[in-house]
Backbone as JSON, one array per atom type, in Angstrom:
{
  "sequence": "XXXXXXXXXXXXXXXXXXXXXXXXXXXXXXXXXXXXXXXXXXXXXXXXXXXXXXXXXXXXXXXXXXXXXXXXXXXXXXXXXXXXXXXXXXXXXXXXXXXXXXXXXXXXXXXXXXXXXXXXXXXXXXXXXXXXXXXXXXXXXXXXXXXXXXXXXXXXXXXXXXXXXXXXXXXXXXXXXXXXXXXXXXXXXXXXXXXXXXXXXXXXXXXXXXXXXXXXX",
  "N": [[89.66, 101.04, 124.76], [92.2, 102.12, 122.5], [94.99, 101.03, 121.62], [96.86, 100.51, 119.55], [97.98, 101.87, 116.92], [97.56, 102.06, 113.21], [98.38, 102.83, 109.91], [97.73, 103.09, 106.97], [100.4, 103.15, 103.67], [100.85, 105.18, 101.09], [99.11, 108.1, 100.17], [98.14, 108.31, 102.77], [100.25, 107.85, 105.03], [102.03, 109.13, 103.5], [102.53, 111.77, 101.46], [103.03, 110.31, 98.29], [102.41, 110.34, 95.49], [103.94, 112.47, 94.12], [105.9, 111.45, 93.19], [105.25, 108.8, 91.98], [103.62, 110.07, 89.98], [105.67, 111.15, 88.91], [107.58, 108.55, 87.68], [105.66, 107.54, 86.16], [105.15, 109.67, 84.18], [107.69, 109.83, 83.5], [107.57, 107.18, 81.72], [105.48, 107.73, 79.94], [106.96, 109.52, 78.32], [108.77, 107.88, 77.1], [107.06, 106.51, 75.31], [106.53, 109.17, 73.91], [104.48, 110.49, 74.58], [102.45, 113.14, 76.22], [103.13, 114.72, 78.77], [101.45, 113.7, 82.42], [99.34, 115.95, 84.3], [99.98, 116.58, 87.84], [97.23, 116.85, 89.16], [95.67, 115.19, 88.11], [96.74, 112.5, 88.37], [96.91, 112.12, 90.65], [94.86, 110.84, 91.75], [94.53, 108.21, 91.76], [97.19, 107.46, 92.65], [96.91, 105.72, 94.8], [96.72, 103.29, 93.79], [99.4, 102.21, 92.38], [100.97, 100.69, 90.29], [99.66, 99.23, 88.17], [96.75, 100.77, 88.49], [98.15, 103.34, 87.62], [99.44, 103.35, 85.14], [97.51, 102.61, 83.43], [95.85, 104.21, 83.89], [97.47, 105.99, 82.29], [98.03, 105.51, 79.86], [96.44, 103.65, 78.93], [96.2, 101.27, 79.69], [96.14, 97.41, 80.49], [97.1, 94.78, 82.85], [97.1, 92.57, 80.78], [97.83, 93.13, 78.35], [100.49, 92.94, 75.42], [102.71, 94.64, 76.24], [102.54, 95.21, 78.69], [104.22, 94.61, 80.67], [107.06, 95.19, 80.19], [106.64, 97.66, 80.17], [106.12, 98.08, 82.36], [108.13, 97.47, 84.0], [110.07, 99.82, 83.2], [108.64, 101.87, 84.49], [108.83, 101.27, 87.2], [111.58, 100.48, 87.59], [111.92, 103.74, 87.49], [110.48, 104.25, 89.36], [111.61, 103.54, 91.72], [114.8, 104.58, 91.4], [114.25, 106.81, 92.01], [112.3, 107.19, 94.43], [112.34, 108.76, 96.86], [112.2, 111.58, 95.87], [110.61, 113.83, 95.89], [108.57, 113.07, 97.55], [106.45, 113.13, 100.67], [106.09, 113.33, 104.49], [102.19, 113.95, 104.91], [101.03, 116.83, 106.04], [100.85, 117.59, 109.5], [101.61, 115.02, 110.45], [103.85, 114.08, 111.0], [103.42, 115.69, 113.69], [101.76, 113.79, 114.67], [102.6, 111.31, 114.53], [104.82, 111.74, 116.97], [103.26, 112.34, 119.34], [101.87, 110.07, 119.25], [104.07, 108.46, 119.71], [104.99, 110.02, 122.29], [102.95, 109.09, 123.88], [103.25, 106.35, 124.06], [102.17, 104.83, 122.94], [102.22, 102.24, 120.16], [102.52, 102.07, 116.7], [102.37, 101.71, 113.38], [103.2, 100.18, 110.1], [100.46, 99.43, 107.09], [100.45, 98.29, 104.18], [99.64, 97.87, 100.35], [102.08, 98.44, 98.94], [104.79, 96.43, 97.54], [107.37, 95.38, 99.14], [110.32, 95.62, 98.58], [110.21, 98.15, 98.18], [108.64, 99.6, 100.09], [110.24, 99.61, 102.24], [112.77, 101.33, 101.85], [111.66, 103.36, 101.1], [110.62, 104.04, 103.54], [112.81, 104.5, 105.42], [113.85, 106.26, 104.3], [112.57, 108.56, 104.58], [112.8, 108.32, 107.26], [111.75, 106.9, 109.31], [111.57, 104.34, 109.48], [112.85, 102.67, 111.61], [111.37, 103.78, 113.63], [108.8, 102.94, 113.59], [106.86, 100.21, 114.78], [105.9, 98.08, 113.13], [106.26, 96.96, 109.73], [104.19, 96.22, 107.15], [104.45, 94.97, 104.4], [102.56, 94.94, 100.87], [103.04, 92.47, 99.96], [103.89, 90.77, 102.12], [102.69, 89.12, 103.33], [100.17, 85.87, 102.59], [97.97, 86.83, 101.17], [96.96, 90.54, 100.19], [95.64, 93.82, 101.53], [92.27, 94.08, 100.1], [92.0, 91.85, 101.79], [91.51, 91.05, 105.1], [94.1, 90.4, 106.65], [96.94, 91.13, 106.32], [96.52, 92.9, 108.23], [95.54, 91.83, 110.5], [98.35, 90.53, 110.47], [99.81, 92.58, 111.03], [98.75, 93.56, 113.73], [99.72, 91.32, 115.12], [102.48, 90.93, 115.35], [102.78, 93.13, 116.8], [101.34, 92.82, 119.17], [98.53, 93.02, 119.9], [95.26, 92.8, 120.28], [93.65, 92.62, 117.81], [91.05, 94.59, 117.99], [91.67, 96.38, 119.42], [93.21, 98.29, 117.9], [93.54, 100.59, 115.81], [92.9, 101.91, 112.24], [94.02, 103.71, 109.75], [93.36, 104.9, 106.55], [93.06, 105.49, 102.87], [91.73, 104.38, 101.33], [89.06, 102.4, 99.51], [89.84, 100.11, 99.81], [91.2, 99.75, 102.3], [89.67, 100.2, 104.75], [87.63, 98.16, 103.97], [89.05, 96.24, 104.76], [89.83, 97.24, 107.47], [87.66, 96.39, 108.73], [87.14, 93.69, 107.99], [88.68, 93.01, 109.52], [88.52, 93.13, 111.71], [88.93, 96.16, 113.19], [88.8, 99.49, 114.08], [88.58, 101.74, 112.21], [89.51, 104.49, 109.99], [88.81, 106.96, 108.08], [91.15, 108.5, 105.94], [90.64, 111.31, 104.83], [91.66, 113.38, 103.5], [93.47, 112.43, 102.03], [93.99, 110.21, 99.44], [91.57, 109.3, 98.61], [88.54, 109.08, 96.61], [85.79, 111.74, 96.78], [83.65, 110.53, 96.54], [83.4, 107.93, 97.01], [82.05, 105.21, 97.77], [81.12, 104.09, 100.87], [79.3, 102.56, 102.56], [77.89, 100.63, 105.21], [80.21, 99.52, 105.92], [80.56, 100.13, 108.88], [82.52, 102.16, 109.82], [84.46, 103.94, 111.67], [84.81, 107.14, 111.18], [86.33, 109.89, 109.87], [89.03, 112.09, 108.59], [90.37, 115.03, 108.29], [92.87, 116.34, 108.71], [95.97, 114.68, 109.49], [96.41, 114.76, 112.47], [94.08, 115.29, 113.67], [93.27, 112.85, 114.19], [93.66, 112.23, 116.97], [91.64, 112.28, 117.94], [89.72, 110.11, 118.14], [91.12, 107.87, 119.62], [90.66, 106.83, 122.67], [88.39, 105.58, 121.91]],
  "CA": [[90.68, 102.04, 124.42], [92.85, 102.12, 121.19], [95.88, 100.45, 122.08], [97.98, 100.8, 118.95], [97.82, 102.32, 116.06], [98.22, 101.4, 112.12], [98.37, 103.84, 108.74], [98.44, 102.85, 105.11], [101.56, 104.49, 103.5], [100.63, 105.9, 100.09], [98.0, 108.97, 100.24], [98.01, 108.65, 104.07], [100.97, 108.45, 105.81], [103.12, 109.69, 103.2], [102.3, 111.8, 100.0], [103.86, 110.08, 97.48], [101.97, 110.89, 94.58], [104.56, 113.25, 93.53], [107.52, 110.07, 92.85], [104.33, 107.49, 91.11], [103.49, 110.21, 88.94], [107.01, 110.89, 87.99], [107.37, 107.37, 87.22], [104.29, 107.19, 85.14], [105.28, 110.36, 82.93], [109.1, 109.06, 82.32], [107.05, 106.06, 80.59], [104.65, 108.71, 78.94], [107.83, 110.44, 77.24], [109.52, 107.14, 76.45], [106.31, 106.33, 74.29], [106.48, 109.91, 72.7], [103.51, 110.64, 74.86], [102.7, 114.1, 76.79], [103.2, 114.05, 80.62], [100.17, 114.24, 82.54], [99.71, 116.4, 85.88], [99.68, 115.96, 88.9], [96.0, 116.79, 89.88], [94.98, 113.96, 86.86], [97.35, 111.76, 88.86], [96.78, 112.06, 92.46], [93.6, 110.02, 92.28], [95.01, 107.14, 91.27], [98.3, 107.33, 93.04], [97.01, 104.11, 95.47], [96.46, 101.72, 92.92], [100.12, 101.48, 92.34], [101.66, 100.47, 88.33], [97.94, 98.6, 87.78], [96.4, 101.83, 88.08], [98.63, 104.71, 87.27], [99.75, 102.27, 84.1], [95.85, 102.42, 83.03], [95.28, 105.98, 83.59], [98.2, 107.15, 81.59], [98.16, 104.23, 78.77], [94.96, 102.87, 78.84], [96.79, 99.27, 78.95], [95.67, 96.74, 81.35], [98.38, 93.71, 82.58], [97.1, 91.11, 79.26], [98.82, 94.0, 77.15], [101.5, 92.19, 75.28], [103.79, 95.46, 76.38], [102.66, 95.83, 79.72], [105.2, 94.11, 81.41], [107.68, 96.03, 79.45], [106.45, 99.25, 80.48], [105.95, 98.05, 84.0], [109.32, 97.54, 84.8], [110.24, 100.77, 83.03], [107.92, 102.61, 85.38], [109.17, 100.47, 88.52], [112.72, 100.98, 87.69], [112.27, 105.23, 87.33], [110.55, 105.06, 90.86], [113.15, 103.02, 92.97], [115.61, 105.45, 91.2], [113.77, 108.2, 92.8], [111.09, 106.95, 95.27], [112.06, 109.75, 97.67], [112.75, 112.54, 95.76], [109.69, 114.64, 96.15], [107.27, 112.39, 98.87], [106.89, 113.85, 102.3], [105.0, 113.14, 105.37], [101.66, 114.56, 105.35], [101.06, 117.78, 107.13], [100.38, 116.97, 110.47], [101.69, 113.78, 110.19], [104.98, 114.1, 112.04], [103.34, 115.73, 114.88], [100.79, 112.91, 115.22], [103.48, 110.5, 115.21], [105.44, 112.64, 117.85], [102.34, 112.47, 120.34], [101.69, 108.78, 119.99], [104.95, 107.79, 120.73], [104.85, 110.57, 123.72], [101.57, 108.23, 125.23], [104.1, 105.1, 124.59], [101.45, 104.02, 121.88], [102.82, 101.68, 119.06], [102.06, 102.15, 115.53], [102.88, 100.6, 112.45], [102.66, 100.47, 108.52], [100.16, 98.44, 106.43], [99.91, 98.99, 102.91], [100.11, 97.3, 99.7], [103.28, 98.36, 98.35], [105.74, 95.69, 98.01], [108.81, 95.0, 100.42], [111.13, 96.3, 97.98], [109.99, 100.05, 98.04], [107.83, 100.07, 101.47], [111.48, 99.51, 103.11], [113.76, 101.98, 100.99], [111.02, 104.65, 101.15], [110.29, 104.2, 105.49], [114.25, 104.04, 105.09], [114.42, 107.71, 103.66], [111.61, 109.83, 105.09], [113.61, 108.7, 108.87], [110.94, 106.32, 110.05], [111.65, 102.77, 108.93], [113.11, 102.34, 112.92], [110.14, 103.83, 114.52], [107.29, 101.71, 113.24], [106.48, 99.06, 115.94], [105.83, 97.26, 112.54], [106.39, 97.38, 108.69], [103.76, 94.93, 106.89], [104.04, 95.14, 102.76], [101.57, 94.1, 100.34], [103.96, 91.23, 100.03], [104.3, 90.53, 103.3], [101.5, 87.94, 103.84], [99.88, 85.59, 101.2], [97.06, 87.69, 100.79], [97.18, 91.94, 100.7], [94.13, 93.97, 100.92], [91.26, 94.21, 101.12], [92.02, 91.17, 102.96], [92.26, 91.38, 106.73], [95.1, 89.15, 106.97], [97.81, 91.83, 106.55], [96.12, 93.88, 109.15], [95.49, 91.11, 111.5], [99.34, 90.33, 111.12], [100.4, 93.99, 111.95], [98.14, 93.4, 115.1], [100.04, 89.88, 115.97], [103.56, 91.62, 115.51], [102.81, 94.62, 118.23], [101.22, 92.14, 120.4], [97.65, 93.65, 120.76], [94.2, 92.78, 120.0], [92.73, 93.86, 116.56], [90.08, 95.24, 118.17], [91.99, 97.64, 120.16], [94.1, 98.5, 116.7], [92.83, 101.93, 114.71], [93.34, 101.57, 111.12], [93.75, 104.91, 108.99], [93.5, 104.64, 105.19], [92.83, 106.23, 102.33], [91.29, 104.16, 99.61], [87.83, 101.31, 100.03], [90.13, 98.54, 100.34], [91.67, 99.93, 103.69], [88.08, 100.48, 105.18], [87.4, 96.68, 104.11], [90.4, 95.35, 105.51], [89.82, 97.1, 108.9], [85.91, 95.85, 108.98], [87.27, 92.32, 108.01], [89.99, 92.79, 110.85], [87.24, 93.75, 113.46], [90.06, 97.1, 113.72], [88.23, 100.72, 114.1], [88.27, 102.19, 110.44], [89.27, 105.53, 110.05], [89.15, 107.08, 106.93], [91.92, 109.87, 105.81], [89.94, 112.25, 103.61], [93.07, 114.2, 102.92], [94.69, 111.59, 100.85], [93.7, 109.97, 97.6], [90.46, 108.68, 97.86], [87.92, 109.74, 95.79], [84.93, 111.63, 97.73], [82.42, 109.48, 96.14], [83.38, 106.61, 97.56], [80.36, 104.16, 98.69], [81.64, 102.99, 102.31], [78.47, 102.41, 103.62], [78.03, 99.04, 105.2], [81.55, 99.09, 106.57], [80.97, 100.22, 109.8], [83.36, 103.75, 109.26], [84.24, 104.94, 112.71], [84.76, 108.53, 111.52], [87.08, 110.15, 109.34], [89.55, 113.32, 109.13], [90.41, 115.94, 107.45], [94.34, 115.96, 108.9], [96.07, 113.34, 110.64], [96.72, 115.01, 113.74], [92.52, 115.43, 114.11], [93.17, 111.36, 114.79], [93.82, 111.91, 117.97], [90.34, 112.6, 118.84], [89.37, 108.73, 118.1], [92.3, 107.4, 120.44], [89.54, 106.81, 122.94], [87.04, 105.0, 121.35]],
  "C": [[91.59, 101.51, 123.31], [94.5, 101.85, 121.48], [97.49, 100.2, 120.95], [97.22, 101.25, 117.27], [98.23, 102.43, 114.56], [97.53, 102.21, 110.77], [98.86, 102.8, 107.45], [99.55, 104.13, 104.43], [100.91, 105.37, 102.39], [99.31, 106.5, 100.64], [97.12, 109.14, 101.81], [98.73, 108.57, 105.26], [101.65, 109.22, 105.25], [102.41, 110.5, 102.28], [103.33, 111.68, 98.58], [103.43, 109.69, 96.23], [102.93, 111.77, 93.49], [105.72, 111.93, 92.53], [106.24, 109.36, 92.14], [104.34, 108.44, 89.64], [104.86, 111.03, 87.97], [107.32, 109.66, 87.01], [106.62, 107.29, 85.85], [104.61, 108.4, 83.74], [106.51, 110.16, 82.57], [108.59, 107.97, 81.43], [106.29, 106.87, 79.37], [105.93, 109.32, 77.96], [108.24, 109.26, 76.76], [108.44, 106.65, 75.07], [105.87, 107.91, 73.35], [105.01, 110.94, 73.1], [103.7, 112.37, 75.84], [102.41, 113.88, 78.51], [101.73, 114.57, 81.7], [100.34, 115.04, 84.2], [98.97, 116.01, 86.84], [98.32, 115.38, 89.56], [95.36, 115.59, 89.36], [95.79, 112.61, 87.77], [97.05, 111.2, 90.01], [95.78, 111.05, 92.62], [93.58, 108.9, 92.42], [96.29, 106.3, 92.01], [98.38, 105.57, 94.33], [97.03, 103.28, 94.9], [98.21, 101.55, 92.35], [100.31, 101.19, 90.44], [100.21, 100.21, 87.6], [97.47, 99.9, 87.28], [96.58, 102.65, 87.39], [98.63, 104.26, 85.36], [98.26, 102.63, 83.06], [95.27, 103.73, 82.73], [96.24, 106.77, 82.27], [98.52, 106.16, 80.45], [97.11, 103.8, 78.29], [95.52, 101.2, 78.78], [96.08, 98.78, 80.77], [96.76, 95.23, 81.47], [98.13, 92.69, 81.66], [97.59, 92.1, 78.45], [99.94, 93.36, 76.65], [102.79, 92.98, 76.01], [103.74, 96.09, 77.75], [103.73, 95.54, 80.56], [107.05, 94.88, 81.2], [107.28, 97.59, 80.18], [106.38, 99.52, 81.86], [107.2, 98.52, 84.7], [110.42, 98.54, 84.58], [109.71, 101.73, 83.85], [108.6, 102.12, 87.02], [110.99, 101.36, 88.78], [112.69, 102.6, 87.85], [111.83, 105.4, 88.76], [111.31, 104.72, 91.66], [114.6, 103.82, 92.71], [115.65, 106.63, 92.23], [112.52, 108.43, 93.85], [111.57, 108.09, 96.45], [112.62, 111.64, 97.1], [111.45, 114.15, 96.0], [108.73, 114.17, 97.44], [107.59, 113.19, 100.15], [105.93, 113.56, 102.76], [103.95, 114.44, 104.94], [101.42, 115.74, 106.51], [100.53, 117.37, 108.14], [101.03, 115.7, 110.8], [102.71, 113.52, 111.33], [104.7, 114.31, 113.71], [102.23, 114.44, 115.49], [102.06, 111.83, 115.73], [104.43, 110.57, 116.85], [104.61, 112.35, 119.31], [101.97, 110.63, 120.52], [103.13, 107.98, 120.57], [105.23, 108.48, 122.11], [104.02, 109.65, 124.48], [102.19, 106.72, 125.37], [102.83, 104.31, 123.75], [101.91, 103.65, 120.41], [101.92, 101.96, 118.01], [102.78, 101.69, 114.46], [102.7, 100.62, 110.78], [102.15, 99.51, 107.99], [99.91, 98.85, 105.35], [100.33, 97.62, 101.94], [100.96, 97.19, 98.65], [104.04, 97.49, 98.94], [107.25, 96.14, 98.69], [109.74, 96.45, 99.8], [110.94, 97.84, 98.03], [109.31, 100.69, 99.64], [109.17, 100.47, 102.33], [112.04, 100.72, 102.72], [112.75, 103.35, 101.31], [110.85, 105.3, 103.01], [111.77, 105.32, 105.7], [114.47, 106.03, 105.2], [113.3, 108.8, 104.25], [112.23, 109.99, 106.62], [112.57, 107.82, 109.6], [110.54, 104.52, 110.26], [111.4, 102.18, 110.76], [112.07, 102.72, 113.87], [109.01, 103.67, 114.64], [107.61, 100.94, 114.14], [106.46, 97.96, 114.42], [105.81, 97.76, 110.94], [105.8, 96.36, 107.58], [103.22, 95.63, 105.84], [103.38, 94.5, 102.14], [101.8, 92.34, 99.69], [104.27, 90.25, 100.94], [103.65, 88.78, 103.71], [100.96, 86.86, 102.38], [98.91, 86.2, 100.75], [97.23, 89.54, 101.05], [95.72, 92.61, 100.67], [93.72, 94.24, 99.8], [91.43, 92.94, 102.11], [92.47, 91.15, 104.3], [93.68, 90.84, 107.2], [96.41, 90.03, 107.42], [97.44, 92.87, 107.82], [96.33, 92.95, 110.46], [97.14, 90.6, 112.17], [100.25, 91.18, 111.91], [100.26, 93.65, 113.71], [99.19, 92.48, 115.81], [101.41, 90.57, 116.14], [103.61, 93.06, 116.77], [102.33, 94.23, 119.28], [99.49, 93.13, 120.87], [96.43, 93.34, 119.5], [93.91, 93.13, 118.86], [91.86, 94.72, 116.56], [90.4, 96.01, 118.99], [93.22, 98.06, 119.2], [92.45, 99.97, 116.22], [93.97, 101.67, 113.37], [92.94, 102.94, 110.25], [94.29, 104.62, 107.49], [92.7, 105.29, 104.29], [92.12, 105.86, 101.26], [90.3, 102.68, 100.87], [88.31, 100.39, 100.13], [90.83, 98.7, 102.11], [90.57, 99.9, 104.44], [87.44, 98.69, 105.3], [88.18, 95.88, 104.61], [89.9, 95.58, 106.92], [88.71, 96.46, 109.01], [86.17, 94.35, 108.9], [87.95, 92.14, 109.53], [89.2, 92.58, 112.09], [88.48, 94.89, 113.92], [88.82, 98.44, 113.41], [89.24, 101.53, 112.71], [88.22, 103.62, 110.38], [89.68, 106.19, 108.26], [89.92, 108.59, 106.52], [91.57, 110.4, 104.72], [90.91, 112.82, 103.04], [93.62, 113.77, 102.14], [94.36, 111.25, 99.66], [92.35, 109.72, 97.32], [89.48, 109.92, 97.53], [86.66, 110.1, 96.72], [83.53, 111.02, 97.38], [82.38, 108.47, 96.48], [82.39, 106.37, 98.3], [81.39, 103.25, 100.07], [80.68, 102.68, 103.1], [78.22, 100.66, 103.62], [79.51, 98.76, 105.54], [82.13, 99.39, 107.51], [82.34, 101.26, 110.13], [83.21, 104.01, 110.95], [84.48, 106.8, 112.32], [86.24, 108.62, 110.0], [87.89, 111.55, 109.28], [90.12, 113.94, 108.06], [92.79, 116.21, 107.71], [94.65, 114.63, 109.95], [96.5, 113.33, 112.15], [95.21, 115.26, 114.0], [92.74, 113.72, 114.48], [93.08, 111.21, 116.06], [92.28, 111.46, 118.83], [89.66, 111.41, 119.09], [89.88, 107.71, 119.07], [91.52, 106.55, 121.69], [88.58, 105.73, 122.86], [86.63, 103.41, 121.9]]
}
């Protein structure tokens, strides 16, 4: 039985797609550039400055000006990291029902400290994570299990009675490293081409209140 329960934030607990690609088009105007939308955005929205940075620049971090543009992009979202994001539909009531069964859950993702906190902070949920473990957190973030495995050690329960919901192929490899049941949230960013075979996928969902049905397992 599934004994606690652990969500990546971006593109599956939260959608906060809307605040990255803000970010990413205040840099687009400061270079004179046109702002790109959302739907061009969304796909990307897990990878974080690396990514978005890449999609809407074409620069990569050996750019002499990436660092420059980084912290132009960084600074516009900690300005405004909650001004549009919101729990996923469903999302609230899932939460709602596992803390009704007195089942802990927790955040693993690999946004750093600085924004994972400030953003929990502002949606109303910082205090009701059992645990809050940023891509900072540990010396390694995923795909490595490590951050997963420490979620686990912080709630006090097995990895292998941990469910791990995520939205992009490094969450999927993290839980499979973890030995954690691997659920994958179709709803969120990843792309449906993704190759996950060979990673042992318990199932995946279309909202995050269909999770329940795994609870179980």
């Amino acid at each position: 039985m599934i004994e606690a329960v652990l969500f990546d934030l971006d593109g599956t607990f939260a959608d906060t797609a809307p605040d990255l690609g803000a970010a990413l088009n205040h840099v687009l105007s400061l270079r004179g550039m046109p702002a790109l939308p959302l739907s061009i955005i969304r796909p990307q929205a897990s990878h974080g400055s690396p990514g978005l940075l890449k999609l809407g620049l074409g620069i990569t971090p050996d750019a002499p000006e990436y660092d420059t543009l980084r912290e132009a992009f960084l600074a516009h979202y900690e300005a405004h990291i909650c001004d549009k994001t919101h729990l996923f539909s469903g999302m609230s009531a899932l939460i709602a029902e596992l803390e009704e069964r007195e089942l802990p859950w927790g955040i693993v993702t690999n946004k750093p400290h600085r924004y994972t906190v400030p953003l929990m902070e502002k949606l109303g949920y910082a205090k009701r994570a059992s645990c809050l473990v940023s891509g900072d957190t540990c010396q390694y973030a995923k795909p490595h299990p490590m951050p997963l495995i420490h979620a686990a050690n912080l709630i006090g329960v097995d990895p292998q009675r941990c469910l791990y919901l995520g939205d992009d192929i490094r969450d999927m490899q993290a839980a499979h490293a973890a030995n954690m049941v691997g659920i994958v949230a179709s709803y969120g960013y990843i792309d449906p081409d993704t190759d996950l075979s060979g990673l042992h996928i318990a199932g995946s969902v279309q909202t995050p209140f269909a999770l329940l049905r795994y609870l179980s397992l």
